[in-house]
C-alpha positions in Angstrom: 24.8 6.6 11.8 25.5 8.2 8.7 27.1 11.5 9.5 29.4 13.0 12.1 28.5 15.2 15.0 25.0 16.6 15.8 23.3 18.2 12.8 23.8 22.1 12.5 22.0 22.8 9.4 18.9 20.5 9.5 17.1 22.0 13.2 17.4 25.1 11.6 15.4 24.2 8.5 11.5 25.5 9.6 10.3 25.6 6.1 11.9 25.6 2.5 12.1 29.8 3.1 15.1 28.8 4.9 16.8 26.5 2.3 16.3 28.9 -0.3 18.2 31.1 1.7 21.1 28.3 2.1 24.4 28.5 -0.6 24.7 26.0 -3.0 27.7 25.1 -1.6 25.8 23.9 2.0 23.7 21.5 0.1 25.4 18.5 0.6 26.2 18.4 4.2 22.7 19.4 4.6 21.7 16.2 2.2 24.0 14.2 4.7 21.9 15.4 7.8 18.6 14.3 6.2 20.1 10.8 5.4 21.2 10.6 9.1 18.0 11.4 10.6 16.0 9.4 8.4 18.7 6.2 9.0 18.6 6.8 12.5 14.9 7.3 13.5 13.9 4.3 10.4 17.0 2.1 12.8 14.4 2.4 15.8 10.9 2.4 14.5 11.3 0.9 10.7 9.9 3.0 8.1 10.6 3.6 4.1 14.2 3.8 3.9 15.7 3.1 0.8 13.5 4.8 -1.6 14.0 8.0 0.8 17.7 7.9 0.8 17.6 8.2 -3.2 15.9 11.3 -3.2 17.2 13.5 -0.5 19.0 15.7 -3.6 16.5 15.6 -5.7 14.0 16.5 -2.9 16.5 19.5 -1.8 17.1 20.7 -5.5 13.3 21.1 -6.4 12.1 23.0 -3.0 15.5 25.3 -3.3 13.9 26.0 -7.0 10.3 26.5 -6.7 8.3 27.5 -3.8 5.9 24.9 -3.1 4.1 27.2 -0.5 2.5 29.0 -3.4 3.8 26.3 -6.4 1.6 22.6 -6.4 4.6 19.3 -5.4 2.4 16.4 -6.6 3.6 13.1 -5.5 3.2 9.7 -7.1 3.0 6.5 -4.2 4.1 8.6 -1.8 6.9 6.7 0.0 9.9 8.5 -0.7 8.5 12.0 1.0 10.7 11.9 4.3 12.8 14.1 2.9 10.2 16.7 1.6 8.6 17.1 5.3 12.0 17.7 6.9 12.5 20.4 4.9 9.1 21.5 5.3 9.4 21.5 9.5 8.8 18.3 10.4 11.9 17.7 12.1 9.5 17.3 15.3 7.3 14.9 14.2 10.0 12.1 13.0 10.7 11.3 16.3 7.2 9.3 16.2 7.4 8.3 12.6 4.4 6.1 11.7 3.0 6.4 15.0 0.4 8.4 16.9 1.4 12.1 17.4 3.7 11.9 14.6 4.7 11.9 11.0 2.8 9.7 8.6 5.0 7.5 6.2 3.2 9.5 3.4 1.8 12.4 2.5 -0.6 13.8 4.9 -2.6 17.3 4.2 -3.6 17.1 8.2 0.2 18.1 9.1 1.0 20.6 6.7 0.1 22.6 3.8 2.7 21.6 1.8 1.4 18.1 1.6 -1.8 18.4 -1.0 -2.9 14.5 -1.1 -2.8 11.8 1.1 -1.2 9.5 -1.1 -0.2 5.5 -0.5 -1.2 4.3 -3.9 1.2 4.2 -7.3 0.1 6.2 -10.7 -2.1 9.1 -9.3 0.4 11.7 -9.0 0.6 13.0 -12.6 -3.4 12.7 -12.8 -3.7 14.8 -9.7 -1.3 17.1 -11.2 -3.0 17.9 -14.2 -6.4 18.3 -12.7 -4.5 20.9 -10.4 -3.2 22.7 -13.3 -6.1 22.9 -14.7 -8.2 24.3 -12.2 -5.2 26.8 -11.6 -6.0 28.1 -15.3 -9.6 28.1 -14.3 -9.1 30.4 -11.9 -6.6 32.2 -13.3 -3.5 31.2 -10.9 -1.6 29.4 -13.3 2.1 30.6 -14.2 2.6 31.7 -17.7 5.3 34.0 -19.0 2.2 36.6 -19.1 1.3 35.4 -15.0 5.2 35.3 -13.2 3.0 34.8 -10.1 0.8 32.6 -11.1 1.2 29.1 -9.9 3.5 26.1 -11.1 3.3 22.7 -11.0 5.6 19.8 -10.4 4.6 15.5 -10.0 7.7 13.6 -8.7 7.2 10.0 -9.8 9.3 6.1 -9.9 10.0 4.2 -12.9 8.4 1.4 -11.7 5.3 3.7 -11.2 5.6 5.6 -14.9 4.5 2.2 -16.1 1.1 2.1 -14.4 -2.3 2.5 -16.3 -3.3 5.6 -14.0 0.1 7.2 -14.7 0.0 6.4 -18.7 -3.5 7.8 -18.9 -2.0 11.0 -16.7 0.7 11.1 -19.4 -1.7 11.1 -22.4 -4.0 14.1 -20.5 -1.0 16.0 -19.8 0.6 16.5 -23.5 -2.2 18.0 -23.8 -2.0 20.9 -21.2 -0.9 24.4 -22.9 1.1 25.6 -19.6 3.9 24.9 -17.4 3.6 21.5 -16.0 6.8 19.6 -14.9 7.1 15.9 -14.8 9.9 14.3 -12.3 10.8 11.0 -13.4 12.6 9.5 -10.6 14.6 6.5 -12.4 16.7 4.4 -9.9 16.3 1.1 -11.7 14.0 -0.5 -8.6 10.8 0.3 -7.3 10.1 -2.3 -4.5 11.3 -5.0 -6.5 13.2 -4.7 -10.1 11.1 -3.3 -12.4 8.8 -5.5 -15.0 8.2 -4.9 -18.7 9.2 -3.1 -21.6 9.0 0.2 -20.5 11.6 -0.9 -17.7 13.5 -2.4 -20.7 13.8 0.8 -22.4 14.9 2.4 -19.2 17.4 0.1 -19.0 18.3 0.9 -22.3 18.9 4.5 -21.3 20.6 3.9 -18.3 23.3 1.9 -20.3 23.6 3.9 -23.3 26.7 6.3 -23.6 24.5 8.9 -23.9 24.2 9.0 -20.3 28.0 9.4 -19.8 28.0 12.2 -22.8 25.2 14.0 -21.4 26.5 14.3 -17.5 29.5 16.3 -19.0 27.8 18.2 -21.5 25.1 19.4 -18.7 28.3 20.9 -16.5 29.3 22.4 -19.8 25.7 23.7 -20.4 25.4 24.9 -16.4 28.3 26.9 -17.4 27.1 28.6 -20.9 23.6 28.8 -20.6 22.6 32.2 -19.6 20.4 32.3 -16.7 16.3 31.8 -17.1 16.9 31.2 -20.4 13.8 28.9 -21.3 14.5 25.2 -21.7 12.5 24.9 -25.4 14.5 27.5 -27.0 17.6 25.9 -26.1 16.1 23.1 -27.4 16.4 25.1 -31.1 19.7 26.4 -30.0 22.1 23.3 -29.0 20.3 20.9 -31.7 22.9 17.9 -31.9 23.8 18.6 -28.3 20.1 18.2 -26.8 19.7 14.8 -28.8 22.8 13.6 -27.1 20.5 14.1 -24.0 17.5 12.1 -25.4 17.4 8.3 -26.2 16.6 8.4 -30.1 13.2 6.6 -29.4 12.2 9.0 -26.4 8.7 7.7 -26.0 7.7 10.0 -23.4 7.5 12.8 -26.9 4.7 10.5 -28.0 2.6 11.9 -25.6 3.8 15.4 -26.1 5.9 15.8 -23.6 9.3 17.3 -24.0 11.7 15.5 -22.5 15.5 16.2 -20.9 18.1 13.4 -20.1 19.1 11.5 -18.0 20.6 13.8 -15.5 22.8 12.5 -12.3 20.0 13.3 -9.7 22.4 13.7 -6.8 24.4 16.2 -8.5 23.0 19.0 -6.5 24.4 22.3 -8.7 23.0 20.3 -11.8 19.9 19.6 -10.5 19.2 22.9 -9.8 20.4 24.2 -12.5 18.5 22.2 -14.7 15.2 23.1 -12.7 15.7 26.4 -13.1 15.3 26.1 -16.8 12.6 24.0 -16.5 10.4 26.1 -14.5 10.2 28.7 -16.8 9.0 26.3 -19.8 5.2 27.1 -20.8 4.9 23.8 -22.2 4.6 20.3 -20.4 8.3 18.5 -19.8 9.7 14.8 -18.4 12.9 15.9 -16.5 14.2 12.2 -16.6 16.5 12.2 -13.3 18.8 9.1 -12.3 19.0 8.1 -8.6 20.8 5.3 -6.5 17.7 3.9 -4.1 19.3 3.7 -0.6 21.8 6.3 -1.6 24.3 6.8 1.4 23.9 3.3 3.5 26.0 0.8 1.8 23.4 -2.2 3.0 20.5 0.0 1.4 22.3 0.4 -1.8 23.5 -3.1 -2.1 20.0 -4.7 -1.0 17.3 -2.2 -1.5 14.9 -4.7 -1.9 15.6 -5.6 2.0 15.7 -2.0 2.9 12.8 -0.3 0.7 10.6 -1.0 4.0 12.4 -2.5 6.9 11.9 -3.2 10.3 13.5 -1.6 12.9 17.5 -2.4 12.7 20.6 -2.5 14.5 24.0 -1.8 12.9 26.9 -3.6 14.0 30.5 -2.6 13.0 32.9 -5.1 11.9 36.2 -5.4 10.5 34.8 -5.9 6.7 32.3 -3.6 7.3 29.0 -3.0 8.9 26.2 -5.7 9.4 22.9 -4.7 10.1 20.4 -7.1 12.1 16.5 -6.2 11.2 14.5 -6.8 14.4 12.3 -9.9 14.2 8.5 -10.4 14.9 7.8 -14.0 15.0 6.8 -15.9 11.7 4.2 -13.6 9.8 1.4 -14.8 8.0 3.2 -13.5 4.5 6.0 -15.5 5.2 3.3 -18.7 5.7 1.4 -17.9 2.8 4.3 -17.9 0.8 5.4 -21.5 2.1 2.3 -23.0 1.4 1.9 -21.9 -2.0 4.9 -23.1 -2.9 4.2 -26.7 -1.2 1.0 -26.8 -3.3 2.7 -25.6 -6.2 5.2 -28.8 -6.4 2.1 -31.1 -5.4 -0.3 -29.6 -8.4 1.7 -28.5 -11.4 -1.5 -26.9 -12.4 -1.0 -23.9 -10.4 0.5 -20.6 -11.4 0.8 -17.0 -9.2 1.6 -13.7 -9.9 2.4 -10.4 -7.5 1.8 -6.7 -8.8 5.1 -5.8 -8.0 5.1 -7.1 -4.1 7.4 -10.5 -4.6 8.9 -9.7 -0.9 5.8 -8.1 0.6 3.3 -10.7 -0.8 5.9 -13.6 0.4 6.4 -14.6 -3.3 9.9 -14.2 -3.8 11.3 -17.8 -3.8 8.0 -19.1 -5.0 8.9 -16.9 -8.1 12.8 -17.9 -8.2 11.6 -21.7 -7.7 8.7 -21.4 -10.4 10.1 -19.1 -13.3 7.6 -20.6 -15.7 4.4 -20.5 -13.4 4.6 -17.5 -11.4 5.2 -13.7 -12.5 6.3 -10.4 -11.1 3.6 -7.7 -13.4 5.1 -4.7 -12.0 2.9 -1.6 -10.5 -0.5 -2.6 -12.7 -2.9 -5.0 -10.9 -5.9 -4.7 -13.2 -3.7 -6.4 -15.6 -2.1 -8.8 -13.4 -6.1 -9.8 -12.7 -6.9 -9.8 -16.1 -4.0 -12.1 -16.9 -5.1 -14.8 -14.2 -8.3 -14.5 -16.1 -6.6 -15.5 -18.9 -4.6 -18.2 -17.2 -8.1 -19.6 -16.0 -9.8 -19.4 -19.0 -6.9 -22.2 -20.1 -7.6 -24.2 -17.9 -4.8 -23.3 -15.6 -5.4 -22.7 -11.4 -4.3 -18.9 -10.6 -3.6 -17.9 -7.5 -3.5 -13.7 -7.3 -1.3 -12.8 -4.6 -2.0 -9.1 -3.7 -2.3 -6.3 -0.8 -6.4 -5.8 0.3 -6.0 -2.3 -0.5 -5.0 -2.8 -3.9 -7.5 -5.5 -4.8 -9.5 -1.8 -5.3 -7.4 -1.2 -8.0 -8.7 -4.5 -10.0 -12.3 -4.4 -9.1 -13.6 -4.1 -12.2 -11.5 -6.9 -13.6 -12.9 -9.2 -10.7 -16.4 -8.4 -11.8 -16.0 -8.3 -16.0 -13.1 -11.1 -16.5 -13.1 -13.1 -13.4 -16.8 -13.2 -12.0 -19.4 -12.8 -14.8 -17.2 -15.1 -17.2 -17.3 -17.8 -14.1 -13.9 -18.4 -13.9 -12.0 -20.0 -11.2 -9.4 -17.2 -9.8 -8.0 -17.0 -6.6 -7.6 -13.8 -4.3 -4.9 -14.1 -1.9 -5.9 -10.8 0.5 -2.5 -9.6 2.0 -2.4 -6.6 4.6 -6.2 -7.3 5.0 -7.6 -4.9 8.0 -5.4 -2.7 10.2 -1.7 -2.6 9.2 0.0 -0.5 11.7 2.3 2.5 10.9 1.5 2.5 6.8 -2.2 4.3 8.3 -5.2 5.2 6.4 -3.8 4.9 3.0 -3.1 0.8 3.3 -5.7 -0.2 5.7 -7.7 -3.5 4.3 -11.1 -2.2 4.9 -13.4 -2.3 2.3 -12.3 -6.5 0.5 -15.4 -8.1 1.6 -18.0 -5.1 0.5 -16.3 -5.4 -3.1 -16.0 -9.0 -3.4 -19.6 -9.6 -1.9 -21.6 -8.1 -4.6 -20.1 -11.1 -7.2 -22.4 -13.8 -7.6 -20.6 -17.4 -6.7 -17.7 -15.5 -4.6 -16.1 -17.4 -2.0 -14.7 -15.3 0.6 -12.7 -16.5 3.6 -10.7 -15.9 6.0 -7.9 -17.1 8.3 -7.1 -16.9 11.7 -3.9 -18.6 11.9 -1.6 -20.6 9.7 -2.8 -23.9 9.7 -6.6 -22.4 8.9 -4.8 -20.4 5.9 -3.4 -23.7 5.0 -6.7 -25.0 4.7 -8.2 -22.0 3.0 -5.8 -21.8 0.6 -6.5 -26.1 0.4 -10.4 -25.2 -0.5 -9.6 -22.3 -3.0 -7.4 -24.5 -5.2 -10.6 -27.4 -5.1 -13.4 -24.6 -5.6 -14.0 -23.7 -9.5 -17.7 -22.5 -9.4 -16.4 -18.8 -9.6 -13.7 -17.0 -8.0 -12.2 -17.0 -4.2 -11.0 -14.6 -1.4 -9.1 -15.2 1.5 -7.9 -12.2 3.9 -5.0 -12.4 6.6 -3.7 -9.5 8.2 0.2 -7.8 8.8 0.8 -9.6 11.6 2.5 -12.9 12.9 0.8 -16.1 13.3 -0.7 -17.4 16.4 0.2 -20.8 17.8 -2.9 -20.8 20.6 -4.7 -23.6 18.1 -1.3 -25.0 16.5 -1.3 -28.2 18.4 -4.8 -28.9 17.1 -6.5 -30.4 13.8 -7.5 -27.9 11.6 -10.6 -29.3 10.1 -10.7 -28.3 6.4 -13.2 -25.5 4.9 -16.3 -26.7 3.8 -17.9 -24.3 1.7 -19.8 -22.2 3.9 -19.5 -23.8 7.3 -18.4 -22.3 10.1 -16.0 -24.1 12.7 -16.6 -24.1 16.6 -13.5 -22.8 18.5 -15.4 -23.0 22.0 -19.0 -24.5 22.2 -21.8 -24.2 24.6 -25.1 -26.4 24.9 -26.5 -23.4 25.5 -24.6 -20.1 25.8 -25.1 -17.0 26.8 -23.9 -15.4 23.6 -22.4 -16.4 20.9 -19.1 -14.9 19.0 -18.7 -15.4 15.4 -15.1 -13.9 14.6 -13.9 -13.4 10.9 -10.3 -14.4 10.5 -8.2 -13.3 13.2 -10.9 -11.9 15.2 -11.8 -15.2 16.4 -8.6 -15.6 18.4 -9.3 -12.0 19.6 -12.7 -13.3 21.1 -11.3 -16.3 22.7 -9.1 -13.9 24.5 -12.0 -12.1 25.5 -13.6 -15.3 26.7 -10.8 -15.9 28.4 -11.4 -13.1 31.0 -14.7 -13.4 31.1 -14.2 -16.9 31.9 -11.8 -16.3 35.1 -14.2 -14.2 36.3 -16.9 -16.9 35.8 -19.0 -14.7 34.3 -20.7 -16.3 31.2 -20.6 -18.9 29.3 -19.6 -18.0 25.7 -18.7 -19.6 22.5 -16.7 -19.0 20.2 -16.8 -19.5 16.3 -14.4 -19.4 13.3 -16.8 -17.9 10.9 -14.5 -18.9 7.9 -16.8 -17.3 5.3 -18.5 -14.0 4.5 -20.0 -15.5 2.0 -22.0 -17.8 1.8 -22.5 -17.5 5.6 -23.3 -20.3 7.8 -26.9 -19.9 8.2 -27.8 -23.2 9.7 -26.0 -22.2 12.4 -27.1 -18.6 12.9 -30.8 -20.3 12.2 -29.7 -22.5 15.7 -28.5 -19.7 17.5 -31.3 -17.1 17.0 -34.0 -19.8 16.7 -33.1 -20.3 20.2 -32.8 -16.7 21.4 -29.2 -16.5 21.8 -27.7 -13.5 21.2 -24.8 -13.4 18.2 -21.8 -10.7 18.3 -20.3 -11.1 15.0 -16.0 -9.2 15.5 -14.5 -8.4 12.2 -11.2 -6.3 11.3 -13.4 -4.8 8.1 -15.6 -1.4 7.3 -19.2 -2.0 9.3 -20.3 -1.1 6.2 -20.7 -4.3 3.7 -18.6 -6.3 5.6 -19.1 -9.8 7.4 -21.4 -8.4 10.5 -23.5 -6.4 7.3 -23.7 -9.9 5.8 -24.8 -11.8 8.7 -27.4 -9.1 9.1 -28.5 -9.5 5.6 -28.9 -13.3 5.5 -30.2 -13.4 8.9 -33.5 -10.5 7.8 -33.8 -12.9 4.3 -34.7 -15.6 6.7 -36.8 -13.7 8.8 -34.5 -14.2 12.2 -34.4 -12.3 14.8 -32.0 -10.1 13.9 -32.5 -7.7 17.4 -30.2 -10.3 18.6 -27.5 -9.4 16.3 -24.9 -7.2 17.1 -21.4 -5.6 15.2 -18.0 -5.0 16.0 -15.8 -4.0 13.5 -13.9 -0.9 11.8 -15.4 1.8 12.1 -17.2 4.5 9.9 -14.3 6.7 10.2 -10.5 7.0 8.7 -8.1 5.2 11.2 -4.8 6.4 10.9 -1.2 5.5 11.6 0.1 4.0 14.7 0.4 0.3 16.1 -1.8 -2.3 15.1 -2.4 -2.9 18.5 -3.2 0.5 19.3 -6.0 1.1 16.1 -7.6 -2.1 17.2 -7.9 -0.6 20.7 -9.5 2.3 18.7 -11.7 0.5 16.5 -13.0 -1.1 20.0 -11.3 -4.6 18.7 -9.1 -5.6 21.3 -10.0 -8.6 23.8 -11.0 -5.6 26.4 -13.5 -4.2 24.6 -14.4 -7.0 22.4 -15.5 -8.7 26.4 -16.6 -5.1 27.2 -19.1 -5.4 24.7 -20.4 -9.1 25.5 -21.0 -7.8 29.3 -22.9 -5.2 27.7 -25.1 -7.2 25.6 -25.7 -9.3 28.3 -26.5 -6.5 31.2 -28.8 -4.8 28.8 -30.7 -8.2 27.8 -31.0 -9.3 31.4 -32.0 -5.9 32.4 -34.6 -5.9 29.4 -38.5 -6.3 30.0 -39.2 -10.3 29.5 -40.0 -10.6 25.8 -42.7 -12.3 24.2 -41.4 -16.2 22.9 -39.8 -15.9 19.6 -40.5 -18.6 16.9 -38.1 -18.2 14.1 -39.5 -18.8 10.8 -38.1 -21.9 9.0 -34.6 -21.1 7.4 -34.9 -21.2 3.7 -32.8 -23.4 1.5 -29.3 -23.0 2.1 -27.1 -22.2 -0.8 -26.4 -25.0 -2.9 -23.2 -26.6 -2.3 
């Protein structure tokens, strides 16, 4: 798609031994390779493209320079590593990118050595780094002038991650460090979305300044007069007014200690390198500030990286003005519903205001922020203070909504439980990506929402199965102001099986019957979309007239519905609760709880859900097969329940106690 002919130079690539041993002057068409593989395979199976694309030089520049075999690579998010495991031979494995068998969309220590973190999460990368380089100096493996062996160390991180409390606190530790320690700034002006704040304001700054145009010619002039290994801080001393032409006059990064070089063009190949060379032998900590074009090499990338930072699968079309790519379509996703409905409550109650930590287009918040400018905010990479600010917003009186990914709600924990919970205040948690999403893997999965968000005294947490049930949940949330509000929906599309029919609204607490029994055989109680997964499962069992079953929309996690699970195991019928959460803390762990408080019988209780174990990438249908989630086993296990309770010994009448007070209301 992006280059002529069948690669040459690429297949022969088995680890960075063989790029080292590459000329300069084979780079590029060997960075045109890697940006036709990646564009290719990400065509068919969807993937990180754009952020890849912008770093294929950079990527190539630092494994030509150090040896990361022996030398520690540190990423930061993690997204933009296609490059680095196709030069570290995984050419293989991107046939089945983000699936089972093959390569991960981020790092991953289980296929190779080279990769030393699994990493899906912004502003770790420079932490991690320095907590390497330190124990390299413990143990007496870190590279000094005095150690040429020794070990070095290099993080690779966004601007749009650089701005991130992990990463500032990384910065801080790291001016501190009294070795070698390389910094990578990727800047390329976006990260998923344009970049908030003042920091990005200053980059901006930089990226506009002459001084970039100044310093790209006098770094060809420098490649050319520099003698070779000649360290970076003495020719700091050396070129005096020519290095501050390199620096922004307000260089903030030398706040923290940190010397700091450029910008430099970062797909400039012979500069790169050049520059890296330097840099590696500086015994002091360095920011190598490197400029990039995200989506570099596929005009639709570079013109709408946003699009293209995590597509679909794609088709390109050529026409006469060009090419026109078609991203492959799913059916209406739950994203895309949230979205509409915030903004339909938003015009109706001029009371609410949103924000997004730096997912407008993955959180469906893009034209809700282009419609509401003055009510609803893009915070950039940093969602303890996007949490903290809703707190804020609440405290005045004002109805946030907090639209976020489940797994970085963890990020914002403590906020939930000092500003949000324990001050009383109404905020609301809107729980993208909640439970298995797919080829993203281990380091995305939503698993853990409900433990965290359980332990807060006056949560309500909900969930939806479809859209008109998120409607409703979303409905309740903006009405409930005794404390703050959860609810989860997964990466998926929206199913139509209870469109046609009245979605009763959420009453705090109450669960809603999906298919009822006088007296069934077993009762489900599905959290979110796990209901409709159990009415599938009825649905076989059904046609083979096996039992009778119902079905329940549990809604909450908490507070349950324990008038009904008093009913149910007052009368001796068994309850499976089906939930895409950890079996530990989660809904099932909740029902259990409430359910032994009461003194029911909670033998009759039994759990499906994620299990105690990492889950990694692949199809969402596929890790819901192996979380035993899917309709077959989720009616597997009902015939079990049932075959081992009418195979059991006849036991003695059970005589609940009486359920105590429900939870007030």
């Amino acid at each position: 798609m992006m280059h002529a002919g069948e690669p040459r130079i690429l297949p022969a690539i088995a680890s960075p031994a063989d790029l080292r041993a590459l000329p300069i002057a084979e780079l590029p068409a060997l960075a045109a390779e890697i940006r036709g593989a990646i564009c290719e395979q990400v065509s068919r199976s969807g993937g990180h493209l754009a952020p890849n694309l912008g770093v294929v030089e950079l990527t190539i520049a630092l494994h030509y320079v150090f040896d990361f075999g022996r030398d520690r690579l540190l990423f930061d998010v993690g997204h933009q590593c296609y490059p680095h495991k196709l030069l570290t031979g995984r050419l293989p494995l991107l046939g089945k990118l983000r699936q089972r068998g093959g390569m991960a969309g981020f790092p991953e220590p289980r296929e190779s050595a080279y990769d030393l973190f699994s990493v899906g999460h912004a502003g770790t990368g420079i932490s991690t780094a320095v907590g390497m380089a330190r124990g390299d100096l413990l143990n007496g493996e870190g590279w000094s002038h005095e150690n040429p062996e020794g070990r070095r160390v290099a993080t690779l991180i966004g601007d749009a991650s650089i701005v991130n409390g992990v990463a500032m606190e990384g910065l801080n530790a790291a001016g501190t460090l009294r070795r070698q320690f390389l910094v990578v700034l990727n800047d390329n002006g976006m990260s998923i979305a344009k970049p908030q704040g003042a920091v990005a304001s200053y980059f901006d700054r930089v990226r506009l300044s002459q001084s970039y145009a100044e310093f790209k010619r006098a770094a060809k002039d420098l490649a050319r007069r520099v003698p070779g290994g000649e360290a970076l801080a003495e020719m700091y001393h050396r070129l005096g007014e020519m290095s501050k032409a390199m620096l922004s006059e307000d260089a903030w990064f030398e706040k923290f200690g940190l010397v700091t070089v450029g910008p430099i063009d970062g797909h400039d190949l012979p500069t790169l390198i050049d520059f890296l060379n330097e840099a590696k032998h500086v015994d002091r900590p360095l920011v190598l500030h490197v400029k990039t074009i995200k989506g570099k090499g596929f005009q639709p990338a570079e013109g709408d990286s946003c699009t293209f930072h995590s597509p679909a699968a794609f088709s390109v079309r050529m026409q006469e003005e060009g090419c026109r790519v078609e991203l492959r379509k799913s059916g209406r996703s739950f994203t895309a519903a949230f979205g509409e409905i915030l903004g339909e409550m938003m015009a109706e109650d001029p009371r609410i205001v949103t924000c997004t930590a730096a997912m407008p287009d993955g959180t469906g918040l893009s034209r809700v922020l282009d419609r509401f400018p003055e009510r609803a905010w893009d915070t950039g990479i940093c969602e303890s203070h996007a949490l903290d600010m809703m707190a804020g917003l609440a405290k005045t009186g004002w109805k946030p909504f907090f639209a976020v990914y489940s797994t970085f709600l963890q990020r914002a924990f403590d906020q939930a439980f000092q500003e949000v919970a324990l001050q009383g205040l109404a905020v609301r948690l809107c729980l993208d990506r909640a439970g298995l999403v797919g080829g993203d893997g281990a380091v995305h999965h939503g698993f853990c929402d409900v433990a965290l968000l359980a332990t807060l005294p006056r949560a309500a947490i909900t969930a939806a199965m479809d859209e008109p049930s998120l409607r409703a949940a979303l409905r309740f949330m903006a009405d409930y102001d005794a404390g703050l509000s959860a609810v989860r929906y997964p990466r998926d599309s929206v199913s139509d099986r209870f469109a046609s029919e009245p979605c009763p609204p959420f009453v705090l607490g109450r669960a809603r019957p999906l298919l009822a029994h006088d007296r069934p055989d077993l009762a489900v109680l599905g959290f979110g979309v796990m209901a409709l997964e159990a009415m599938k499962a009825v649905d076989e069992l059904s046609l083979q007239g096996e039992y009778a079953v119902s079905v329940y929309d549990a809604r909450f996690a908490k507070p349950l519905d324990v008038e009904l699970l008093s009913d149910l195991l007052g009368r001796g019928i068994p309850v499976l609760t089906v939930e895409d959460h950890s079996i530990r803390g989660g809904f099932g762990a909740c029902v259990l709880e409430a359910c032994s408080e009461r003194r029911l019988d909670t033998r009759l209780i039994t759990r499906l859900a994620l299990p105690d174990s990492w889950i990694y990438q692949g199809e969402r249908r596929e890790q819901l097969v192996e979380a035993g989630l899917d309709a077959e086993s989720i009616a597997r296990t009902i015939r079990l329940v049932l075959d081992r309770d009418s195979a059991a010994p006849a036991a003695p009448a059970r005589q609940a106690a009486a359920p105590a007070a429900a939870p007030a209301r």
